[in-house]
C-alpha positions in Angstrom: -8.3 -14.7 8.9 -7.8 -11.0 9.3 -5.0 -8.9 10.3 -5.5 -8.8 14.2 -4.8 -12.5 14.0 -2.7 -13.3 11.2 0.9 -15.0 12.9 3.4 -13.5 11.1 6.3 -11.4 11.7 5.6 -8.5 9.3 1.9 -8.2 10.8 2.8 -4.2 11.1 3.2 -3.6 7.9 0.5 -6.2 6.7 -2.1 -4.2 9.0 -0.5 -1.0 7.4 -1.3 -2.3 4.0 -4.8 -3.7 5.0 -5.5 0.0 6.2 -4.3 1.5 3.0 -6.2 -0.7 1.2 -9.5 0.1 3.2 -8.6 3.8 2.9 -8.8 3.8 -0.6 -12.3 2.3 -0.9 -13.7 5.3 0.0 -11.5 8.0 -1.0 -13.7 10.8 -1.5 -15.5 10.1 1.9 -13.2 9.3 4.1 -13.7 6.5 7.4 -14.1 7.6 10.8 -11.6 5.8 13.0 -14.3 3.4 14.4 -15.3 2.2 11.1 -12.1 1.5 9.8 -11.2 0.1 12.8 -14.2 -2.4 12.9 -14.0 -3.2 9.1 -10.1 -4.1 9.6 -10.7 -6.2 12.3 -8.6 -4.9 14.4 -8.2 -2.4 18.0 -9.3 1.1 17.5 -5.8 1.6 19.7 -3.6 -0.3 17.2 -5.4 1.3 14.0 -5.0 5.3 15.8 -1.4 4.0 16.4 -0.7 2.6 12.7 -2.5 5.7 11.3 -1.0 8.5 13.1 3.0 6.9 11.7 1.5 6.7 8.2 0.1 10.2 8.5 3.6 11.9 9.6 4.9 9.9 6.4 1.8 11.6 4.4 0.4 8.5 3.4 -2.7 9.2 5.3 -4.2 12.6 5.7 -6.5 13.6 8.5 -9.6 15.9 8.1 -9.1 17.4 11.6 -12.9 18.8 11.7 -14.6 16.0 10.4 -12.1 13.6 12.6 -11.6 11.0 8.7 -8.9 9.6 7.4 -8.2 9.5 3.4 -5.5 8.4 1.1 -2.2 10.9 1.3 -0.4 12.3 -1.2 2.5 10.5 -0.5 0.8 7.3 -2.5 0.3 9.9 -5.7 4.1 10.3 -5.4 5.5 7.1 -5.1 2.8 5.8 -7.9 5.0 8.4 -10.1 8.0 5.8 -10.0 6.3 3.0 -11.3 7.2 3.1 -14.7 5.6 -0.3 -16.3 1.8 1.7 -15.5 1.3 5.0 -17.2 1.2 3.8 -20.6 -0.8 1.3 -19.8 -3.2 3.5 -18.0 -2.9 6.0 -21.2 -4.1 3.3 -23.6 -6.8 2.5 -21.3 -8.2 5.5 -20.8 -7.9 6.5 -24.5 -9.9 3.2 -25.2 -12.3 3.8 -22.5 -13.1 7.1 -24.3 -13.6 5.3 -27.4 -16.0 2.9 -26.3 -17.6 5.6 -24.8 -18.3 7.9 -27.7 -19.2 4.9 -30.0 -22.3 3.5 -27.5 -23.1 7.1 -26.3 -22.7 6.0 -22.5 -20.4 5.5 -20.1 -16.7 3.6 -20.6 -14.6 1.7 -18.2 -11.0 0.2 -17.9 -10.4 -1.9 -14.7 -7.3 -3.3 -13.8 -7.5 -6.4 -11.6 -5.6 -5.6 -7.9 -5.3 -9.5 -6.6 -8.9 -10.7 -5.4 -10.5 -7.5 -6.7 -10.5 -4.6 -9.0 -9.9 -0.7 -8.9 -11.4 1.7 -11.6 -8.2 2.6 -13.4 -10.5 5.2 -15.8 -14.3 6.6 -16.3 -15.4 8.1 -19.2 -19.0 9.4 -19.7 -20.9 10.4 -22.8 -23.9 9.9 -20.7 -24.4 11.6 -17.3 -25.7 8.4 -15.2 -25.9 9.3 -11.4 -26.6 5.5 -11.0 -23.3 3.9 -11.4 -21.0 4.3 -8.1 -18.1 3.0 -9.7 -15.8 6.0 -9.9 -12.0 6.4 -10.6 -10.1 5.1 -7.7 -12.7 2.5 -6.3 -11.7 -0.6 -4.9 -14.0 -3.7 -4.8 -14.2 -7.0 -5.1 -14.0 -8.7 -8.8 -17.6 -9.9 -8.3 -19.0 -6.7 -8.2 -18.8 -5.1 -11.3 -19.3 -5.9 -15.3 -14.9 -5.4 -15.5 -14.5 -8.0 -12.3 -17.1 -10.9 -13.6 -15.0 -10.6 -17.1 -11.5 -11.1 -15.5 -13.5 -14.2 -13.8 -15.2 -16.1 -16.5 -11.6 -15.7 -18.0 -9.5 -17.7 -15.1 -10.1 -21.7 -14.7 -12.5 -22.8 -12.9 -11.0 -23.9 -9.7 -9.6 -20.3 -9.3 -12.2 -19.0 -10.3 -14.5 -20.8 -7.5 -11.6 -19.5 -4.6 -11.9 -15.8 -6.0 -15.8 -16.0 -5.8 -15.7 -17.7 -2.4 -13.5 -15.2 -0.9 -15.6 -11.7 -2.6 -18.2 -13.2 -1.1 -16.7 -13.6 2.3 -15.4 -10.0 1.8 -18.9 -8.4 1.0 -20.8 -10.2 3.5 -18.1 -8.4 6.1 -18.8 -5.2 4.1 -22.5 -5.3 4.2 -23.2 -5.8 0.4 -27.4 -6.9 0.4 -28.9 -9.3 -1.9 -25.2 -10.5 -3.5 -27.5 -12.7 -6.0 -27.6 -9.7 -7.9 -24.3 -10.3 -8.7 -24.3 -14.0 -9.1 -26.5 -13.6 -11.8 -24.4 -11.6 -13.8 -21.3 -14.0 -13.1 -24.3 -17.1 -14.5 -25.4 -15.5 -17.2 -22.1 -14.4 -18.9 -20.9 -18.0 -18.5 -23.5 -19.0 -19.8 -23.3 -16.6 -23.2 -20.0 -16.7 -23.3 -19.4 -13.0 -22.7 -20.2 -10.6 -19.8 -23.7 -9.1 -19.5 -25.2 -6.8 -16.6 -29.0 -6.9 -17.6 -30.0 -4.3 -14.6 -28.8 -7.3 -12.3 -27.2 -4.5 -10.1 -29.1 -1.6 -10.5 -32.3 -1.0 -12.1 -32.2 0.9 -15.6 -28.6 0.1 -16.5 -27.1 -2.3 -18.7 -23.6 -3.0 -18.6 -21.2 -5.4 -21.1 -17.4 -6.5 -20.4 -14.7 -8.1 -21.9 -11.2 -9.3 -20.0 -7.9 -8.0 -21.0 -5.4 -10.4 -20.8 -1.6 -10.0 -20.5 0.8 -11.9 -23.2 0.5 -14.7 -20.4 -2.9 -15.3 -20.4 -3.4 -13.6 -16.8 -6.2 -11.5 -16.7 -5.0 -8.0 -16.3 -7.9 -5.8 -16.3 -11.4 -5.5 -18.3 -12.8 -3.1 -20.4 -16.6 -2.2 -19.7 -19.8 -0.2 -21.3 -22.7 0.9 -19.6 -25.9 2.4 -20.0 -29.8 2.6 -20.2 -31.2 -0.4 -21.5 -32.3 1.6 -24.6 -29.0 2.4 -25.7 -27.5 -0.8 -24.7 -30.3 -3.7 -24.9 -29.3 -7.2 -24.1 -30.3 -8.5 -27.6 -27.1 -6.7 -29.1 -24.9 -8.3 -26.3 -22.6 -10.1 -28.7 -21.6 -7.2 -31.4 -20.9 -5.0 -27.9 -19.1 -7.5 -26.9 -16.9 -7.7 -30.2 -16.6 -4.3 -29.7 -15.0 -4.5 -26.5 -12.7 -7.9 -27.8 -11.1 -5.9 -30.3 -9.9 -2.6 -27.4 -9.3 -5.8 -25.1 -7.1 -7.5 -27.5 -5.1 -4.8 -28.6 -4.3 -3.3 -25.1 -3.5 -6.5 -24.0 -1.0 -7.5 -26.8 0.8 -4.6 -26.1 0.6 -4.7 -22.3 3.4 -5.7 -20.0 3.4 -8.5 -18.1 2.4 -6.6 -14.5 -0.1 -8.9 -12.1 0.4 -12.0 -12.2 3.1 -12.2 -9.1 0.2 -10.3 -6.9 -2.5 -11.7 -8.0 -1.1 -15.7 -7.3 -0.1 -14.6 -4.1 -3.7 -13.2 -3.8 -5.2 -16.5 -4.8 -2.8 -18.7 -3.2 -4.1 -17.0 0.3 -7.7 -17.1 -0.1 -7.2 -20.8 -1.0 -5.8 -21.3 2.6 -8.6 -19.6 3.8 -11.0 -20.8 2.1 -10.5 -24.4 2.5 -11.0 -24.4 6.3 -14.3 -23.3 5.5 -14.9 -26.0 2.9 -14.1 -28.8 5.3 -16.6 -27.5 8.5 
């Protein structure tokens, strides 16, 4: 169900979120109005309408010239507030830079945003042009290393919503051949840990592990990537012990932050999901 449809009496501010949301998937390119429109779901009228109050409030900034909307500065400043994140995000980082420097590529920390997964930090020993994941992306879990870890670590039967629904969400977002990503998600079931084996991308490698807060919720992932040379699948487990130990300790000390959003999250794509179970 998308936003132009959705009966509810906040659908304002859920379409305000939902454009938000869609802004920040491409924040260093910008959407044309068109685009975003189309993607949303919803009138080019109502998104121009909802887009033009959220950029007086500077949530939304306008490249005039260019006629694209990005992320405003207003977000930066009301992120300042939240105080349960930055030291989280400090740890991260700091561990991301670790893991970077010990396997001599690149190091990620994801934190898990409901049904998918921004890039909370990005740290490269190794310059490879090949990964798109940058800081700030939005996608869903299925689509990375960081988002198959936080979903071999959730049951089963949440697990099989989640994947239902990123599906959905990347068929609507034009994502080709999502086996690629399936056989990540297989595989690392399979081994018990996560392993990229240039699934995604040719000539990169990529291993995971799930952070989980003190209640067991996954909360984010930590993630390595590289050329196969430099990370080759035979060594998956001792990268993957590697990983456990940053996972374990950030997660020990982290607070308690998603799992109100993220069982909301769920608890929605089960209602939309089932309908499509039972044509």
């Amino acid at each position: 169900m998308n936003a132009e449809t959705r009966p509810t009496g906040t659908q304002a501010i859920e379409r305000s979120i939902l454009l938000l949301k869609l802004l920040t998937t491409r924040g260093q390119f910008g959407w044309g109005l068109t685009d975003l429109a189309r993607r949303a779901g919803l009138e080019k009228a109502t998104v121009h309408r909802i887009l033009a109050c959220l950029e007086s409030e500077r949530m939304v900034e306008r490249d005039i010239k260019e006629h694209r909307y990005f992320p405003g500065p207003m977000l930066v400043e009301l992120g300042l507030s939240v105080t349960t994140y930055p030291h989280l995000l400090t740890e991260g980082r700091a561990a991301a830079a670790r893991l970077a420097q010990r396997v001599k590529g690149v190091g990620f920390f994801y934190l898990r945003s409901g049904l998918e997964f921004v890039v909370a930090a990005r740290v490269e020993q190794s310059v490879n042009r090949g990964m798109l994941n940058e800081e700030g992306f939005r996608r869903p879990l299925l689509m990375s290393a960081g988002g198959v870890a936080m979903l071999i670590a959730m049951p089963r039967d949440e697990r099989d919503v989640v994947i239902e629904r990123n599906l959905r969400e990347m068929a609507v977002m034009g994502v080709l051949r999502p086996e690629r990503f399936l056989n990540t998600l297989e595989r690392s079931l399979k081994l018990g840990y996560t392993a990229n084996l240039e699934d995604v991308v040719p000539g990169i490698n990529s291993f995971a592990k799930c952070v989980l807060d003190r209640a067991g919720t996954p909360l984010g992932a930590f993630a390595i990537a590289g050329d196969p040379s430099t990370l080759p699948a035979e060594a998956g487990a001792r990268f993957d012990a590697l990983l456990c130990h940053e996972a374990v300790d950030l997660g020990a000390r982290a607070p308690r932050l998603s799992t109100g959003r993220a069982s909301a999250a769920l608890a929605e794509a089960k209602e939309e999901v089932r309908p499509a179970r039972s044509r």
